[in-house]
CHARMM-style PDB file with segment names, atoms N, HN, CA, C and O in Angstrom:
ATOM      1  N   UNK     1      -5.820  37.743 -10.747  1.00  0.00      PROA
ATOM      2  CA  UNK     1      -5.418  36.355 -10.795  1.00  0.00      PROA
ATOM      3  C   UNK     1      -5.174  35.876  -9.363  1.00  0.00      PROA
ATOM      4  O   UNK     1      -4.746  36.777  -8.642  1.00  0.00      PROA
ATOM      5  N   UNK     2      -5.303  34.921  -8.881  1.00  0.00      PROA
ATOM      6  HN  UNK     2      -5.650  34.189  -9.467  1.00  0.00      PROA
ATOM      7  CA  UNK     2      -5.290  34.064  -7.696  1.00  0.00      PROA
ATOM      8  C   UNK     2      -3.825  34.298  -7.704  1.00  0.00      PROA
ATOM      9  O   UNK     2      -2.993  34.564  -8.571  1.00  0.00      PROA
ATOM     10  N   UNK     3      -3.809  34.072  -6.223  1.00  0.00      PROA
ATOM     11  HN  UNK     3      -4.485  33.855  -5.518  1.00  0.00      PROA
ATOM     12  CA  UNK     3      -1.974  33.968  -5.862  1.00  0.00      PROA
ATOM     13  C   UNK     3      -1.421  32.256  -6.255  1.00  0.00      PROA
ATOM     14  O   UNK     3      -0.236  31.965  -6.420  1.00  0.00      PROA
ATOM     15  N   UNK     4      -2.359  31.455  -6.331  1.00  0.00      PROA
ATOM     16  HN  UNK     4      -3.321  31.692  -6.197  1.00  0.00      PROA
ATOM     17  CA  UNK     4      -1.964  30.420  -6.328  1.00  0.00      PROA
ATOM     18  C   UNK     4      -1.749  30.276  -7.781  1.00  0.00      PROA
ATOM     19  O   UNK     4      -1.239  29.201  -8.095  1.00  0.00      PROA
ATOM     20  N   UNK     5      -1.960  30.930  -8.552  1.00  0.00      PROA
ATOM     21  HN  UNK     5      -2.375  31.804  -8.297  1.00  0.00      PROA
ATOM     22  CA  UNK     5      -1.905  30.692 -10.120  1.00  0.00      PROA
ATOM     23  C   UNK     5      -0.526  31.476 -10.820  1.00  0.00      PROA
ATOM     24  O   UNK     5       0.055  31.596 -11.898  1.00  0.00      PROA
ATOM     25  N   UNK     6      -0.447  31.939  -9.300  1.00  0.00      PROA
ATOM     26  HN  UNK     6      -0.919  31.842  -8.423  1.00  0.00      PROA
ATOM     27  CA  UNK     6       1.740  32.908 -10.061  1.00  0.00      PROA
ATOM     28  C   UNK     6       2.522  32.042  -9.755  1.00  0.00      PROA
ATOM     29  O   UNK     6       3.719  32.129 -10.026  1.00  0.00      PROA
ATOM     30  N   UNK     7       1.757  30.583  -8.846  1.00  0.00      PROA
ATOM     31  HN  UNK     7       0.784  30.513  -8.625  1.00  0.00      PROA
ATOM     32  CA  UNK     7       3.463  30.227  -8.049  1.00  0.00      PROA
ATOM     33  C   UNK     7       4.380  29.607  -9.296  1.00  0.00      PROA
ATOM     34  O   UNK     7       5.597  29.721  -9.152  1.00  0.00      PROA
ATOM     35  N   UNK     8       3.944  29.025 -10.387  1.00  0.00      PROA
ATOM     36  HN  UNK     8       2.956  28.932 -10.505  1.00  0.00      PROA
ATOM     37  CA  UNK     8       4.750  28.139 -11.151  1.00  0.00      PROA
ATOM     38  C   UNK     8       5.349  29.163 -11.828  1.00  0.00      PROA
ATOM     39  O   UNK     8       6.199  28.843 -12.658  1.00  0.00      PROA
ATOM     40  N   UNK     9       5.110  30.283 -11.671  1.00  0.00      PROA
ATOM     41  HN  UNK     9       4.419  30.542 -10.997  1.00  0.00      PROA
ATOM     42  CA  UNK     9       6.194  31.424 -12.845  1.00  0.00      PROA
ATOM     43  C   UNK     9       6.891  32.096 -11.676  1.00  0.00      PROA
ATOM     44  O   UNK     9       7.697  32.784 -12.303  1.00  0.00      PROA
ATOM     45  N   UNK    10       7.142  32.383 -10.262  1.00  0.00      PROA
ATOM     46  HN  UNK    10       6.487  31.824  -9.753  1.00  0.00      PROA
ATOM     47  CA  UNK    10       7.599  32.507  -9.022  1.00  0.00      PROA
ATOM     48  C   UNK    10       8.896  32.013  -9.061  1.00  0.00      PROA
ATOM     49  O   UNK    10       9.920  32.690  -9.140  1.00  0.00      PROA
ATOM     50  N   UNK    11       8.767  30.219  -8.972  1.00  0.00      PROA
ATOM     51  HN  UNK    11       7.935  29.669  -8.908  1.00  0.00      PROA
ATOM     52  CA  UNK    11       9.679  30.035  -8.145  1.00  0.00      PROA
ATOM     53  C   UNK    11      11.459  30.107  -8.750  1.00  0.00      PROA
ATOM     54  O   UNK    11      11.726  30.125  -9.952  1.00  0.00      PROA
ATOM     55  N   UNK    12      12.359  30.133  -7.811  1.00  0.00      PROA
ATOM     56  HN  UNK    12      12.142  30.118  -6.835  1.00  0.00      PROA
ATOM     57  CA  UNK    12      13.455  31.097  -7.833  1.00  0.00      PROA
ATOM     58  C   UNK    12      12.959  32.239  -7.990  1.00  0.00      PROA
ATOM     59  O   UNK    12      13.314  32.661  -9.090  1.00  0.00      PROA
ATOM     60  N   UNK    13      12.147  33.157  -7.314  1.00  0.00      PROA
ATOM     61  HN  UNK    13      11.859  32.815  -6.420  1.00  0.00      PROA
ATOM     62  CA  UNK    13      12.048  34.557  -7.724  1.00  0.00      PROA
ATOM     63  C   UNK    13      12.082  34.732  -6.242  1.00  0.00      PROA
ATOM     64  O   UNK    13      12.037  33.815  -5.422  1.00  0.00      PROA
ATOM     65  N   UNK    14      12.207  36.652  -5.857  1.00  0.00      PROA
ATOM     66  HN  UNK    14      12.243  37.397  -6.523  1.00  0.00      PROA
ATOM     67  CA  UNK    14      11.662  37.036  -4.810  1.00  0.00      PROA
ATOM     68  C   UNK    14      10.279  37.159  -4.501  1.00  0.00      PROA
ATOM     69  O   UNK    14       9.393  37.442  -5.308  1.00  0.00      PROA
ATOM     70  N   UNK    15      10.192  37.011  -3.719  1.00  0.00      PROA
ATOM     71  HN  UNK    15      10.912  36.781  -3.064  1.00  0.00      PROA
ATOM     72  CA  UNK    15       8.618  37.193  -3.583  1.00  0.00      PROA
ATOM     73  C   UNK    15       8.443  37.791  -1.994  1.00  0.00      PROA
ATOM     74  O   UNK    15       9.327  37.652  -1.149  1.00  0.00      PROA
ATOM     75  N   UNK    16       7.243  38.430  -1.757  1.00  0.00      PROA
ATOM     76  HN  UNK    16       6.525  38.543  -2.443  1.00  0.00      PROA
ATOM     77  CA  UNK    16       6.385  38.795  -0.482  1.00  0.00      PROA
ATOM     78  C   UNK    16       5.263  38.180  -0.613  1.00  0.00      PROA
ATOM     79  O   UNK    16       4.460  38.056  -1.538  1.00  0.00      PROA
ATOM     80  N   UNK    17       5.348  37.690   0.811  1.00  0.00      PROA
ATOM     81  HN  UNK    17       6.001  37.791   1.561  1.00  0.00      PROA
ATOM     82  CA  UNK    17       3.593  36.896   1.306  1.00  0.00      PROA
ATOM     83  C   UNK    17       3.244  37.820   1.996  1.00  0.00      PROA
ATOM     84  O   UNK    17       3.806  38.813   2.459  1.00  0.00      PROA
ATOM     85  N   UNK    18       1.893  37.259   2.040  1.00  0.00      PROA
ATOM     86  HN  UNK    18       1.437  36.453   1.663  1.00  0.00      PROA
ATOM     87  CA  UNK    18       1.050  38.450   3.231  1.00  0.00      PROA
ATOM     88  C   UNK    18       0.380  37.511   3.736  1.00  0.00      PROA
ATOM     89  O   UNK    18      -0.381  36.999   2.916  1.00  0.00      PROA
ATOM     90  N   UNK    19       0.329  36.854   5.242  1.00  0.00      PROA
ATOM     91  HN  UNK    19       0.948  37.270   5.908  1.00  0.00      PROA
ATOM     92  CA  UNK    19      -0.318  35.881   5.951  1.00  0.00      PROA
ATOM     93  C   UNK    19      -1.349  36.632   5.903  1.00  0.00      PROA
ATOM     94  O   UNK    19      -1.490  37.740   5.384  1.00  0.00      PROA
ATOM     95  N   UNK    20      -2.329  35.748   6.673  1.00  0.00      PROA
ATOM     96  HN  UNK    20      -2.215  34.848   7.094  1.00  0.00      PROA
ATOM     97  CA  UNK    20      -3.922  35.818   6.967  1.00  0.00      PROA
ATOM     98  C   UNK    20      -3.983  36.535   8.136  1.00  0.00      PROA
ATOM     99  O   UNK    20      -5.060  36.987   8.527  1.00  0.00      PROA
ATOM    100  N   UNK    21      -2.912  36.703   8.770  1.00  0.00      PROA
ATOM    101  HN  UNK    21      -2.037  36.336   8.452  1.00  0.00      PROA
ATOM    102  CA  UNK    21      -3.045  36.640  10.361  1.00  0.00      PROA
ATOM    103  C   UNK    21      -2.895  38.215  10.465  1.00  0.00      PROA
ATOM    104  O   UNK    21      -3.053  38.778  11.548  1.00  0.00      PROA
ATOM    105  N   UNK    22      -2.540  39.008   9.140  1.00  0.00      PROA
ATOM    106  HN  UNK    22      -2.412  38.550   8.260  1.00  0.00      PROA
ATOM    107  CA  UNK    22      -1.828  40.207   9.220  1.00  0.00      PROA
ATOM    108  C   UNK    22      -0.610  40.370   9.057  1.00  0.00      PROA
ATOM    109  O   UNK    22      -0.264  41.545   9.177  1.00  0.00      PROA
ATOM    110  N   UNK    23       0.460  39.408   8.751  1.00  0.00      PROA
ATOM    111  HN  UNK    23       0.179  38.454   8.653  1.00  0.00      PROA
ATOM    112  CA  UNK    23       1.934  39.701   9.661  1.00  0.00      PROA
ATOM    113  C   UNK    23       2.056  39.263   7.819  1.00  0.00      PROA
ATOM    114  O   UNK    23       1.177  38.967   7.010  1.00  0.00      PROA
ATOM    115  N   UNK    24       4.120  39.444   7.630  1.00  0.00      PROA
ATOM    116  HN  UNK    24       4.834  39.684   8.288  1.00  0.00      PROA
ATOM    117  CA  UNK    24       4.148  39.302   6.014  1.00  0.00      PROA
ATOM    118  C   UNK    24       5.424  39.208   6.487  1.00  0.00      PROA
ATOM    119  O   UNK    24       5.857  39.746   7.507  1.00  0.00      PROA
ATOM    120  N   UNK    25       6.421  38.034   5.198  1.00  0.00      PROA
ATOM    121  HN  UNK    25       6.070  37.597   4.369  1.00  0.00      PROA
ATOM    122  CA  UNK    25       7.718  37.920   4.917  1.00  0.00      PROA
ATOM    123  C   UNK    25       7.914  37.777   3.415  1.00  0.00      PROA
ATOM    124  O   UNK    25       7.099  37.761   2.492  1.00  0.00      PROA
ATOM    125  N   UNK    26       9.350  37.669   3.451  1.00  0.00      PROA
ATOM    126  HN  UNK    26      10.011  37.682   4.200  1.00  0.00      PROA
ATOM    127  CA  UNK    26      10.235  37.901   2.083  1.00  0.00      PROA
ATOM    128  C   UNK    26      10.922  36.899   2.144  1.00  0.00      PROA
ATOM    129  O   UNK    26      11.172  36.309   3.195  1.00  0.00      PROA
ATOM    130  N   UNK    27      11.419  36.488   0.743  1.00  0.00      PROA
ATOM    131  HN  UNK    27      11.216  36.967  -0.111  1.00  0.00      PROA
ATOM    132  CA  UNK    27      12.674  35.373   0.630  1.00  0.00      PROA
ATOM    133  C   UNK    27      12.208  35.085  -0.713  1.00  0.00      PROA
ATOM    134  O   UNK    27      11.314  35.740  -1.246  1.00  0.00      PROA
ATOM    135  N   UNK    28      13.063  33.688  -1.506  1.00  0.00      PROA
ATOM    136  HN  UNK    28      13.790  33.155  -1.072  1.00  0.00      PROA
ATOM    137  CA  UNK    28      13.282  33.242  -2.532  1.00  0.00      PROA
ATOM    138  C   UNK    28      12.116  31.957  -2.291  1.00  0.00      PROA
ATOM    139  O   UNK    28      12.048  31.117  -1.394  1.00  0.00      PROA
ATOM    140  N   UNK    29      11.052  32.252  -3.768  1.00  0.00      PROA
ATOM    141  HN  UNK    29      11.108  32.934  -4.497  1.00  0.00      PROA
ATOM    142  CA  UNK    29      10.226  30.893  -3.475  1.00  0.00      PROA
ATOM    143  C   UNK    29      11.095  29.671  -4.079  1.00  0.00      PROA
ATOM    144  O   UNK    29      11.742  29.711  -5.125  1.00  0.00      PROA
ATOM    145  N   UNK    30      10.973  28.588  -3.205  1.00  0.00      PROA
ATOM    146  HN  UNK    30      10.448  28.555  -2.355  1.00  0.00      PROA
ATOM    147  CA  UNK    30      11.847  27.544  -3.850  1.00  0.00      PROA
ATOM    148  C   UNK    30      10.933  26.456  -4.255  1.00  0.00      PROA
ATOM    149  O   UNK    30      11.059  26.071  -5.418  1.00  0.00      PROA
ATOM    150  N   UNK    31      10.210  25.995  -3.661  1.00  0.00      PROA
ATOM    151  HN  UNK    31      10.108  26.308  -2.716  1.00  0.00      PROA
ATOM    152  CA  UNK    31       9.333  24.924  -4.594  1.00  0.00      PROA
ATOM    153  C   UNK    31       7.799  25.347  -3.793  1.00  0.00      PROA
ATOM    154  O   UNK    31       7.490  26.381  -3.198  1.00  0.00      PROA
ATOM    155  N   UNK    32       7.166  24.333  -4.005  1.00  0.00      PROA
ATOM    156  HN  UNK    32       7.416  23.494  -4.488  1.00  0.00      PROA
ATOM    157  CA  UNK    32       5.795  24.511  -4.171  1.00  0.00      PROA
ATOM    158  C   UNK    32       4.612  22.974  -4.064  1.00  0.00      PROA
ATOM    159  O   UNK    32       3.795  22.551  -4.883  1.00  0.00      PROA
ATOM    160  N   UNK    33       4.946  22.546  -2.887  1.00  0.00      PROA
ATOM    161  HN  UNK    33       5.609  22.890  -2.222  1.00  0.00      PROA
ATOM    162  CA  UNK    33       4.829  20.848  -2.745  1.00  0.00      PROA
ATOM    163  C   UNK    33       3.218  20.408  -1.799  1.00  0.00      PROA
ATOM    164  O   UNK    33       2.960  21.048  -0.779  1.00  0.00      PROA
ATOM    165  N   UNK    34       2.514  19.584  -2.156  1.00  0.00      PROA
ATOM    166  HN  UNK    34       2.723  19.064  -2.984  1.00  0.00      PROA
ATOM    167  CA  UNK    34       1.282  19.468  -0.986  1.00  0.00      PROA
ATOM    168  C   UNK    34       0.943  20.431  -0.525  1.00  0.00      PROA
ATOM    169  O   UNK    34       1.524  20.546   0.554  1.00  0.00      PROA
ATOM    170  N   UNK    35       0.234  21.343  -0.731  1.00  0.00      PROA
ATOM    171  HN  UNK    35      -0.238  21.249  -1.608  1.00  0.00      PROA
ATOM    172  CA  UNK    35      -0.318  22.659  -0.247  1.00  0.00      PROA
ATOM    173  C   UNK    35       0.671  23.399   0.559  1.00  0.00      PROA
ATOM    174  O   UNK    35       0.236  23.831   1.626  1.00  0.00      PROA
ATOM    175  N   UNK    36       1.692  23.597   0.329  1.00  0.00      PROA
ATOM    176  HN  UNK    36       2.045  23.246  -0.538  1.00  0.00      PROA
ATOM    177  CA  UNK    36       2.954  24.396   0.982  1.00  0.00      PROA
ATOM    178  C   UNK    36       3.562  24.810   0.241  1.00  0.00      PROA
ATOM    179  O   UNK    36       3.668  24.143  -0.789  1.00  0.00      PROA
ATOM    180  N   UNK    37       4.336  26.178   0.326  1.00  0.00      PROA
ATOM    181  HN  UNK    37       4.250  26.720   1.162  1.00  0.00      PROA
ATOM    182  CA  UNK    37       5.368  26.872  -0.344  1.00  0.00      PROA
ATOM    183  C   UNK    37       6.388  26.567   0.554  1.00  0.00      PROA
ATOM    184  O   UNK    37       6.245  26.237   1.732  1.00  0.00      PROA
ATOM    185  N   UNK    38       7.627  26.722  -0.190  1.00  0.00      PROA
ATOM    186  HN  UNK    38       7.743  26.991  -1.147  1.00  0.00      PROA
ATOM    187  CA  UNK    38       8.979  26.370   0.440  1.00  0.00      PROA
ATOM    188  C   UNK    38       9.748  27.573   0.465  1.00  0.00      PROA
ATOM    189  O   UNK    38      10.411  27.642  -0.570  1.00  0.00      PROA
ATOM    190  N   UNK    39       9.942  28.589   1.253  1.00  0.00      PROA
ATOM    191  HN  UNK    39       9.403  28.533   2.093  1.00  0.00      PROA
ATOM    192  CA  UNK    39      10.637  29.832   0.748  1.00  0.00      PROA
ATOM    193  C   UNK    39      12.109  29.441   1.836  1.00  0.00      PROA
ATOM    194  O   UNK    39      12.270  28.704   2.809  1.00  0.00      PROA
ATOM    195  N   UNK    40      12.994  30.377   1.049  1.00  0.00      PROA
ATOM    196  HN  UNK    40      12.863  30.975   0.259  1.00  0.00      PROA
ATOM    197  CA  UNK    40      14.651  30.653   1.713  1.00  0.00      PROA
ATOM    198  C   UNK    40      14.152  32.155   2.559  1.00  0.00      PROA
ATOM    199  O   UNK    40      13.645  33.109   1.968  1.00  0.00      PROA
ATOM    200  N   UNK    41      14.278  32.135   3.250  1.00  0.00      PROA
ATOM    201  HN  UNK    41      14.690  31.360   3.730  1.00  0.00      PROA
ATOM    202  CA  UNK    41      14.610  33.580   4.078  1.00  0.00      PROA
ATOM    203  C   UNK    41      15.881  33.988   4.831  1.00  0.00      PROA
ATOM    204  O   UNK    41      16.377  33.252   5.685  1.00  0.00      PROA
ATOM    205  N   UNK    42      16.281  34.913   4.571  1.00  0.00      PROA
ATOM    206  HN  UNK    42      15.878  35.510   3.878  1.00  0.00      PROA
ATOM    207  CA  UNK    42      17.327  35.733   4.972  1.00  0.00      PROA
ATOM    208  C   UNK    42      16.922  35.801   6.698  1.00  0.00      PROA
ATOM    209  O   UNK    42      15.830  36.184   7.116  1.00  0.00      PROA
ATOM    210  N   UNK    43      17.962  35.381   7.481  1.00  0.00      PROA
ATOM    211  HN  UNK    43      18.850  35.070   7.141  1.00  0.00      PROA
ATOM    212  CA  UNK    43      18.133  35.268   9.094  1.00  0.00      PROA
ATOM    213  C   UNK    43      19.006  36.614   9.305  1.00  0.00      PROA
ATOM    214  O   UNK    43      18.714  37.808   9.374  1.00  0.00      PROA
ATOM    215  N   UNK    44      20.391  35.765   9.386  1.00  0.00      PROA
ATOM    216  HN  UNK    44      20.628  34.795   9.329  1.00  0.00      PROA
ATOM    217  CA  UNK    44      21.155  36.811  10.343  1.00  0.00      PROA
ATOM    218  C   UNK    44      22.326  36.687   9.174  1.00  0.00      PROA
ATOM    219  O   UNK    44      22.281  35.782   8.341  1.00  0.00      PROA
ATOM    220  N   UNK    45      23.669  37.957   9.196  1.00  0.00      PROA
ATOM    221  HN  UNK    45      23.706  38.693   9.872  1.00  0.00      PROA
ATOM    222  CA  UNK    45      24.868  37.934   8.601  1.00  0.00      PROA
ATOM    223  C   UNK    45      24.983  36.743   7.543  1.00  0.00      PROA
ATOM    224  O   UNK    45      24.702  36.931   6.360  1.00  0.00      PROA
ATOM    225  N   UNK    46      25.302  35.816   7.908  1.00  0.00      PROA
ATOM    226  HN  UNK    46      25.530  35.662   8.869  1.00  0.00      PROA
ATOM    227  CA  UNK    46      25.388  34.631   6.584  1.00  0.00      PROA
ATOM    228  C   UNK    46      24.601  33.434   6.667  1.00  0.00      PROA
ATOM    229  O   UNK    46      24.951  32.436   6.037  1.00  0.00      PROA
ATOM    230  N   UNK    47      23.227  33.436   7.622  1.00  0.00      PROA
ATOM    231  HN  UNK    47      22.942  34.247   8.134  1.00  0.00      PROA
ATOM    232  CA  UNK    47      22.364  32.697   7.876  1.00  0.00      PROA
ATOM    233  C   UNK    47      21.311  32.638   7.171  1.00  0.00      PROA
ATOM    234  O   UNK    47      20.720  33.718   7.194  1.00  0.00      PROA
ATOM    235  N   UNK    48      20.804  31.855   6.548  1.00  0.00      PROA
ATOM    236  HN  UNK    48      21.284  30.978   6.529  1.00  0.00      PROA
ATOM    237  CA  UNK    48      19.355  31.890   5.701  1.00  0.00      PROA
ATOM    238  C   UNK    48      18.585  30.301   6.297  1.00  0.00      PROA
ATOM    239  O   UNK    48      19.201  29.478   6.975  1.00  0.00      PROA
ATOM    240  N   UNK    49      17.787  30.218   6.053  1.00  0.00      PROA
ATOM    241  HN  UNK    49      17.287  30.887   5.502  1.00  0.00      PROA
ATOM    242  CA  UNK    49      16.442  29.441   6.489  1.00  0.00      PROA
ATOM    243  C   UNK    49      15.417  29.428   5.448  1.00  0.00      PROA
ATOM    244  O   UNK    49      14.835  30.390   4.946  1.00  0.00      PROA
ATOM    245  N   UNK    50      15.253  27.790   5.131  1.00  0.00      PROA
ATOM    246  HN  UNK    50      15.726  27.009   5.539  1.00  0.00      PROA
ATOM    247  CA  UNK    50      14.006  27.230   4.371  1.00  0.00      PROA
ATOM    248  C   UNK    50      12.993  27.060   4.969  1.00  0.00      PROA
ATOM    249  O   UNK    50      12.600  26.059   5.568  1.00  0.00      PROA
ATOM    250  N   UNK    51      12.574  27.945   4.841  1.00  0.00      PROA
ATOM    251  HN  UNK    51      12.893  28.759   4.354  1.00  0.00      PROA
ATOM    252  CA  UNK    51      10.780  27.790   5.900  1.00  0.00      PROA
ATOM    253  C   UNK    51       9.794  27.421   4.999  1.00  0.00      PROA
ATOM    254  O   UNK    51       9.919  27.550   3.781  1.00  0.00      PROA
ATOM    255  N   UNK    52       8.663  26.893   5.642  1.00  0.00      PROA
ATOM    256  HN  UNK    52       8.562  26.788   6.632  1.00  0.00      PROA
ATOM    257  CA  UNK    52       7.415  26.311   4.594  1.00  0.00      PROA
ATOM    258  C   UNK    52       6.334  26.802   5.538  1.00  0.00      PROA
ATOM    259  O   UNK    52       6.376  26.855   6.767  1.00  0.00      PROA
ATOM    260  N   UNK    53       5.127  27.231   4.514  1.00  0.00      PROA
ATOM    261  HN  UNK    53       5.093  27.187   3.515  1.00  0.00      PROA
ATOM    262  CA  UNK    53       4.085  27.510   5.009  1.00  0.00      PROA
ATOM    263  C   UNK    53       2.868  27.237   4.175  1.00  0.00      PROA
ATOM    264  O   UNK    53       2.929  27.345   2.951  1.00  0.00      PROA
ATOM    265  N   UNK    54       1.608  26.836   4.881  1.00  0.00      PROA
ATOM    266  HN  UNK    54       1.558  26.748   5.876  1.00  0.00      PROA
ATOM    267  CA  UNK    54       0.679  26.053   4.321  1.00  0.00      PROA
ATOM    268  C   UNK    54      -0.254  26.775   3.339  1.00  0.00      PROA
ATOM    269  O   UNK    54      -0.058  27.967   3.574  1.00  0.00      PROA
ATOM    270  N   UNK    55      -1.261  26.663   2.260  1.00  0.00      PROA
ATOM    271  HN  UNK    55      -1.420  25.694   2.070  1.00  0.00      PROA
ATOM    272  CA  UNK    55      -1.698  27.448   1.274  1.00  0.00      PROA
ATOM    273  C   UNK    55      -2.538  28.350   2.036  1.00  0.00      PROA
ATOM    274  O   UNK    55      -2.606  29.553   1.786  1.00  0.00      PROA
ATOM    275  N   UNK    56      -3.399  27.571   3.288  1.00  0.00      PROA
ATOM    276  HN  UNK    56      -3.343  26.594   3.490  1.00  0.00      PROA
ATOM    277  CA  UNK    56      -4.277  28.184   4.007  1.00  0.00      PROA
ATOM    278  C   UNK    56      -3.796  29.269   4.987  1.00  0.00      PROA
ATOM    279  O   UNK    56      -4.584  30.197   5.169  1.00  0.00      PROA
ATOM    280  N   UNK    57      -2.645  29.293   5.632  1.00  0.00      PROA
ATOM    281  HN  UNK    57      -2.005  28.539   5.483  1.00  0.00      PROA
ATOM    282  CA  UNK    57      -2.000  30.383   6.135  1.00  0.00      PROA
ATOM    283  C   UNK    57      -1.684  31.704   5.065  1.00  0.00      PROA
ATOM    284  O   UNK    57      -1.270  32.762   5.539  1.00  0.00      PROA
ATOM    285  N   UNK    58      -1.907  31.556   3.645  1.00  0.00      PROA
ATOM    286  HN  UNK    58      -2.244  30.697   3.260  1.00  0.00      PROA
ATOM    287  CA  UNK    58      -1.675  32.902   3.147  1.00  0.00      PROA
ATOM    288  C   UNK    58      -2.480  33.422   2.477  1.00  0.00      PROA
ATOM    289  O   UNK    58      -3.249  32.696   1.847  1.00  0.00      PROA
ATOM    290  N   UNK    59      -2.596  34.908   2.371  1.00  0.00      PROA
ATOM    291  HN  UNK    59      -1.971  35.498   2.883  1.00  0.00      PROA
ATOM    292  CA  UNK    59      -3.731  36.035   2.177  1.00  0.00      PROA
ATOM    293  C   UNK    59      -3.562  36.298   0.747  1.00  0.00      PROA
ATOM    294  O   UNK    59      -4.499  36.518  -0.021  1.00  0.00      PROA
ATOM    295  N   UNK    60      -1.679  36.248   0.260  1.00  0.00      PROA
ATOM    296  HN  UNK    60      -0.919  36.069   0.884  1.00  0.00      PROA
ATOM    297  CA  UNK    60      -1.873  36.773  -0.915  1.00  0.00      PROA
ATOM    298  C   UNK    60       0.026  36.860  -0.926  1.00  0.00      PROA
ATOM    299  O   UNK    60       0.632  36.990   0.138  1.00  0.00      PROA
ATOM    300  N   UNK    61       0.684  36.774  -2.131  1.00  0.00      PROA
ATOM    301  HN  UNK    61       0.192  36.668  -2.995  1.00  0.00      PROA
ATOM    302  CA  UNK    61       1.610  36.507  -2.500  1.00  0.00      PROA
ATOM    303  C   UNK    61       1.762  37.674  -3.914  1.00  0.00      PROA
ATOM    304  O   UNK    61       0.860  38.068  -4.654  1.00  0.00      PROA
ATOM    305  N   UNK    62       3.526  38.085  -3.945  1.00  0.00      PROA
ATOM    306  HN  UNK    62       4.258  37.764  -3.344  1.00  0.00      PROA
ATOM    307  CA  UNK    62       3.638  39.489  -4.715  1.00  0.00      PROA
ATOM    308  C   UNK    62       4.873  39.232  -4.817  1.00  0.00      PROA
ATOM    309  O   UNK    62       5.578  39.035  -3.828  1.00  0.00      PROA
ATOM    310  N   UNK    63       5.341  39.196  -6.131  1.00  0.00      PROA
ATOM    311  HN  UNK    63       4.768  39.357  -6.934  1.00  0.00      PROA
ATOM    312  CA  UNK    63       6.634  39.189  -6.758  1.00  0.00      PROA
ATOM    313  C   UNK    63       7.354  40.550  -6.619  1.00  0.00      PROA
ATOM    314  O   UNK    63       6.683  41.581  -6.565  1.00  0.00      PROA
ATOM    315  N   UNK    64       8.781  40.580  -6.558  1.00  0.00      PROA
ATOM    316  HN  UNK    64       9.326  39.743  -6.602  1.00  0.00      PROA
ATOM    317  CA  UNK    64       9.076  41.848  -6.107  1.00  0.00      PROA
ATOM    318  C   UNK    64       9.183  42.483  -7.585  1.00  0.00      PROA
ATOM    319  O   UNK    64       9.264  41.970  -8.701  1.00  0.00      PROA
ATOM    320  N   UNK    65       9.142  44.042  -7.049  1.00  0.00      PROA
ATOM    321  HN  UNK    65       9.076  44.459  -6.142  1.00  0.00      PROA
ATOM    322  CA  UNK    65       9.198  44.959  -8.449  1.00  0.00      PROA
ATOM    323  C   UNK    65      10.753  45.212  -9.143  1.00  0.00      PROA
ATOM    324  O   UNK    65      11.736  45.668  -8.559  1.00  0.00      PROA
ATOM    325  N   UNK    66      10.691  44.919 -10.096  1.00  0.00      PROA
ATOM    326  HN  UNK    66       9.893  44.548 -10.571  1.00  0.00      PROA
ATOM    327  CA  UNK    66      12.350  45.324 -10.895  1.00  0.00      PROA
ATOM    328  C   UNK    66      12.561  46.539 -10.525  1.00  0.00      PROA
ATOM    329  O   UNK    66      11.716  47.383 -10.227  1.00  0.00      PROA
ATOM    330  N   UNK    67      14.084  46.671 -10.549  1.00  0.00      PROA
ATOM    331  HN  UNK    67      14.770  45.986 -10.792  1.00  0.00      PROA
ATOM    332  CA  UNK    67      14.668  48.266  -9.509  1.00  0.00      PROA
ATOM    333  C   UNK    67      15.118  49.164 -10.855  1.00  0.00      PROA
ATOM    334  O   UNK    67      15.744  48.750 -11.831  1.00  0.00      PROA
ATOM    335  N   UNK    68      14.762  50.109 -10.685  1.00  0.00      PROA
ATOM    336  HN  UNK    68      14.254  50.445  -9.892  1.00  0.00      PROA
ATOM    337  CA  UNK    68      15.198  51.388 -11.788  1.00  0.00      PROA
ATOM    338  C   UNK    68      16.063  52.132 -11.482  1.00  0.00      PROA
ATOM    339  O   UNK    68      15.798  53.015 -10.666  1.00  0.00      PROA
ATOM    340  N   UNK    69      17.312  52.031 -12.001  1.00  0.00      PROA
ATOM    341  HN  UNK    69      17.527  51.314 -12.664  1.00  0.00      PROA
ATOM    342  CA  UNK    69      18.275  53.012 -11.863  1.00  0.00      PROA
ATOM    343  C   UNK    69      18.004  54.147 -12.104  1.00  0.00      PROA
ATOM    344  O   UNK    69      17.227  54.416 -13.020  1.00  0.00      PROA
ATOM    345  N   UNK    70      18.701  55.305 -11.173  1.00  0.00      PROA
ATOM    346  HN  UNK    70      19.331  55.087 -10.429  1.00  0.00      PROA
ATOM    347  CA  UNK    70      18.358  56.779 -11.868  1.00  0.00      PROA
ATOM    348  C   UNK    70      19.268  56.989 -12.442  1.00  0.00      PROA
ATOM    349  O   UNK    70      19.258  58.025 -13.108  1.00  0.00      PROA
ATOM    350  N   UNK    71      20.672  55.995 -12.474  1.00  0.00      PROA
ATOM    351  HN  UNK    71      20.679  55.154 -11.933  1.00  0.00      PROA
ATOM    352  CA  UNK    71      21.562  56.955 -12.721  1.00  0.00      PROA
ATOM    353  C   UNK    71      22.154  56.401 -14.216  1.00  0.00      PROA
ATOM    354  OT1 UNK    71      23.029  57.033 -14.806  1.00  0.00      PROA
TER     355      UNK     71
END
């Protein structure tokens, strides 16, 4: 399935991008507006940042995996 076809079941989720360029981040997708995603990313101690990036800057987009307790 296209990455562009998860974003409407995504957003509030975690997610990983993988730019075009090679390089990749994490954060909370928050909306999804004019060919841009809107993600929250984690900065510093109690700092976070709404960054946006364009459809054409990304390679491919991945919801994070649910965590399994061992214990």
């Amino acid at each position: 399935m296209p990455w562009q076809m998860k974003l409407e079941f995504l957003i509030n989720k975690p997610i990983g991008v993988s730019f075009a360029n090679g390089q990749g981040t994490s954060g909370i997708l928050c909306s999804v507006e004019n060919g841009q995603i809107y993600l929250l990313e984690y900065l510093y101690h109690t700092q976070f940042a709404l960054k946006h990036y364009a459809f054409d800057e990304i390679q491919d987009i991945h919801p994070f995996p649910k965590c399994y307790n061992r214990f």
